[in-house]
C-alpha positions in Angstrom: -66.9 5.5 -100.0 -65.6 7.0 -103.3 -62.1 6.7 -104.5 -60.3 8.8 -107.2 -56.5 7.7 -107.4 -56.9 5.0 -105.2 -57.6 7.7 -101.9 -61.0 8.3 -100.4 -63.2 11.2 -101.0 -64.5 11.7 -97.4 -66.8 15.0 -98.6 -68.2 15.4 -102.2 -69.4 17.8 -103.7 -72.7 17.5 -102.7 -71.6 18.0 -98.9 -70.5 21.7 -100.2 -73.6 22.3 -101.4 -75.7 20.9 -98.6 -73.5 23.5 -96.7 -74.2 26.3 -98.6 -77.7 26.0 -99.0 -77.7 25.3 -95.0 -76.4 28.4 -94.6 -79.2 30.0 -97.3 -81.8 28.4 -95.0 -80.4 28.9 -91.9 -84.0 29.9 -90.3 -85.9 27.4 -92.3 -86.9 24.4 -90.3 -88.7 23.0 -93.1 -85.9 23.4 -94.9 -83.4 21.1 -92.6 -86.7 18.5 -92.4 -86.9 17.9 -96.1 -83.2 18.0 -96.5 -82.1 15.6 -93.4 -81.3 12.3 -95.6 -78.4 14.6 -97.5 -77.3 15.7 -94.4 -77.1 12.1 -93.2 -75.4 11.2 -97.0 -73.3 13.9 -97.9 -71.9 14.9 -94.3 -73.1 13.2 -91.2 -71.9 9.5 -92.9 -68.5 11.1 -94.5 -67.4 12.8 -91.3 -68.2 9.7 -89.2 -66.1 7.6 -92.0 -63.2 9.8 -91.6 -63.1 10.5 -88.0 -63.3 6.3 -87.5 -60.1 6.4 -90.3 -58.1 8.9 -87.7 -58.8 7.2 -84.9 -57.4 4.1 -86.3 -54.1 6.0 -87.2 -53.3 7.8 -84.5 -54.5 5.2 -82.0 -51.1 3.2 -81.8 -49.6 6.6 -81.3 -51.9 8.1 -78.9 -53.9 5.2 -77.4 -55.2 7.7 -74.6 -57.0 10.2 -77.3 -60.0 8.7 -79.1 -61.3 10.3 -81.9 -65.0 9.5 -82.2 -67.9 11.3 -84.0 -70.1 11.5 -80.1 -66.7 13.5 -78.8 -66.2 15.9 -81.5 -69.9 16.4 -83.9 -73.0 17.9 -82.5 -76.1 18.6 -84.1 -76.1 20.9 -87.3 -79.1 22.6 -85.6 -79.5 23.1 -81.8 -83.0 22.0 -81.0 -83.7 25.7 -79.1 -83.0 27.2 -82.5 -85.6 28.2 -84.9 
């Protein structure tokens, strides 16, 4: 994880601009294919990162809540789109 100031930097960048050219291709299935290791890299991996950081700081608080990326992510593309 990347630090600037001694805080992480949960998106880059590079996780904006996997978003907007996303949205450019939003019909392009080859597209999201050839592009699935920066989604991974740039946004899958960051929002895990920081959803496991707010679970550990709130979890003291509110031990009944869990914050995990299976309870609050879900696919960038639904399978019945195309």
């Amino acid at each position: 994880m990347k630090k600037i100031n001694n805080h992480n930097i949960y998106f880059s960048s590079k996780s904006f601009k996997y978003f907007e050219d996303a949205d450019k291709n939003k019909n392009n299935e080859i597209w999201f294919k050839k592009n699935k290791e920066n989604y991974e890299l740039y946004v899958k991996e960051p929002m895990e990162y920081l959803l496991a950081e707010m679970n550990k700081a709130f979890a003291k608080d509110l031990p009944r809540i869990e914050i995990s990326p299976k309870k609050v992510t879900k696919p960038l593309r639904p399978k019945n789109r195309v």
